[in-house]
N, C-alpha and C positions, 0 to 999 in steps of 0.2 A: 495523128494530130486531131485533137477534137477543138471547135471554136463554136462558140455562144452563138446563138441562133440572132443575137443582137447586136456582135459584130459588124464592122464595115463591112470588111471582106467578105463575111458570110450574104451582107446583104445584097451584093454588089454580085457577087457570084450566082445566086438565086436569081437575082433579075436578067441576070446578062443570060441565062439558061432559059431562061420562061420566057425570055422576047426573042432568042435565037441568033442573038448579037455578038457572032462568033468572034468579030475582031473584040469586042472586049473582054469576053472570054478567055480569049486567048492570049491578050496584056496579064490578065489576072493570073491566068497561070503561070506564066513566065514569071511572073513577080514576086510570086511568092511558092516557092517549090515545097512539096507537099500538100499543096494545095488542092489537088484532083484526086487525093486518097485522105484528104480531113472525112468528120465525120459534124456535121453540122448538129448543134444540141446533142453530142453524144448518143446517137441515133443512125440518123439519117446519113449517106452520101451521100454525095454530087450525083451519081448516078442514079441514086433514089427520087431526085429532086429531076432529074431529065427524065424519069418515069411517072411521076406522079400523074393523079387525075389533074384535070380531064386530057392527059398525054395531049400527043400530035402538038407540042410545041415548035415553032419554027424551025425549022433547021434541026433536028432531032438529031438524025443520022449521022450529019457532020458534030454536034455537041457532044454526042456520044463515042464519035472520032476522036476529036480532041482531047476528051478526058481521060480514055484510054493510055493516048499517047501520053499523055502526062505524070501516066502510071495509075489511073484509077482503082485497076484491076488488083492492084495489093488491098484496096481497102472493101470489097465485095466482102472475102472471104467466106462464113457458111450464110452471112444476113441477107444477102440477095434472095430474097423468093420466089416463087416460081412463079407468081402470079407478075411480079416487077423485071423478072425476066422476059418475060412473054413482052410486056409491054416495049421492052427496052427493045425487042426482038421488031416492031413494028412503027418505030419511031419515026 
């Protein structure tokens, strides 16, 4: 699933990850299944966006928990890099 960086969803998802506001998160996922394996602008996951600079967003660990659970990990596949690994690796 890819959705427009201009999206509700996408933008509601993106906030809820960067302020670490697991329970909205966690709405948003429930809500929309596919949701933790979209690809934000055709690019980016969700877990891209829990990795980003400057990391160490709130609650990393657990946001990284839930996307997983959510099935994030279909949408990795070879685009995860080693560098957003790492990162994701210290969240």
């Amino acid at each position: 699933m890819n959705i427009g960086s201009d999206e509700p969803v996408a933008i509601a998802v993106v906030e809820a990850i960067r302020n670490g506001d697991l329970e909205a998160l966690q709405r948003l996922l429930s809500g929309n299944p596919g949701l933790a394996a979209a690809r934000i602008g055709n690019t980016r996951t969700l877990l891209h966006v829990a990795a980003d600079w400057p990391g160490h967003f709130p609650n990393g660990a657990a946001t990284v928990a839930a996307l997983i659970a959510h099935g994030a990990v279909k949408a990795i596949g070879y685009r995860l890099s080693a560098i957003s690994y790492q990162r994701l690796r210290f969240c």
